[in-house]
C-alpha positions in Angstrom: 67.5 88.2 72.6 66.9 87.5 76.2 68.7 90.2 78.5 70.3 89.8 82.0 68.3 92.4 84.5 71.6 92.2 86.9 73.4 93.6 83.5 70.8 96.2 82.4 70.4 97.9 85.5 74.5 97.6 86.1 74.8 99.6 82.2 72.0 102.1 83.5 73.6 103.2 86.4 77.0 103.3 84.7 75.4 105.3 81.9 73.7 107.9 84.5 77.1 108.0 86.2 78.9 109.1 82.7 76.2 111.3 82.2 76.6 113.5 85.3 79.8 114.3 83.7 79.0 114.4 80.6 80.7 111.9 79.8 84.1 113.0 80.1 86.5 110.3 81.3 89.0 113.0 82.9 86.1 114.3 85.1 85.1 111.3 86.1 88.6 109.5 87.2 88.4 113.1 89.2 85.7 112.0 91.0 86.0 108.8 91.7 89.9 109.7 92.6 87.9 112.2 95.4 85.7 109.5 96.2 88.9 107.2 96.9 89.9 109.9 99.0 87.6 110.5 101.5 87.5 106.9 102.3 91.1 106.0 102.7 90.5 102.8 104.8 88.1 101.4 101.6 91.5 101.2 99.7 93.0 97.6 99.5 96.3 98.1 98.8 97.9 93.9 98.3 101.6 93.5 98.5 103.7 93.9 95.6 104.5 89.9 94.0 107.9 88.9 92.9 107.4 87.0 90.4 109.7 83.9 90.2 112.0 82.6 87.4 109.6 79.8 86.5 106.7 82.3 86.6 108.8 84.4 84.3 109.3 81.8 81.5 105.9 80.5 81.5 104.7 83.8 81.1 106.8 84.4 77.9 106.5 81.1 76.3 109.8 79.2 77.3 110.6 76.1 76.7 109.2 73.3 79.2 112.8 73.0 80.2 113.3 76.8 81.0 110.3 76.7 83.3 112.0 74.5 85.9 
C-alpha cells in the first residue's frame, strides 16, 4: 500500500513527541499548555459567534419552514 511521506514523517514526529513523555496525555497538554505560554502573541483567539435562529434550526434538523 503506497504511503504519503508528508503523513509518515508527520506520525514520526508525533510519535517521538509522545514518547518524550512517555506517552502520557496529561504531561503532554502540560507542555504544550507551557509552550502556549511563553508565546502569548502566537495565540489566535477569534470572536465568539452568535449563532442565528436559522443557523439554530438547520443545525438540529427543523423543518425547511423553521429555517427561515
Amino acid at each position: 500500500m503506497w504511503q504519503d511521506p508528508i503523513v509518515a514523517e508527520t506520525r514520526a514526529l508525533r510519535d517521538e513527541y509522545a514518547r518524550q513523555f512517555n506517552y502520557d496525555i496529561d504531561a503532554i497538554y502540560q507542555d504544550l499548555m507551557a509552550r502556549q505560554a511563553e508565546h502569548p502573541n502566537r495565540v489566535v483567539a477569534l470572536p465568539r459567534r452568535n449563532p442565528t435562529i436559522s443557523t439554530l434550526a438547520a443545525d438540529q434538523g427543523a423543518p425547511d419552514d423553521a429555517r427561515s
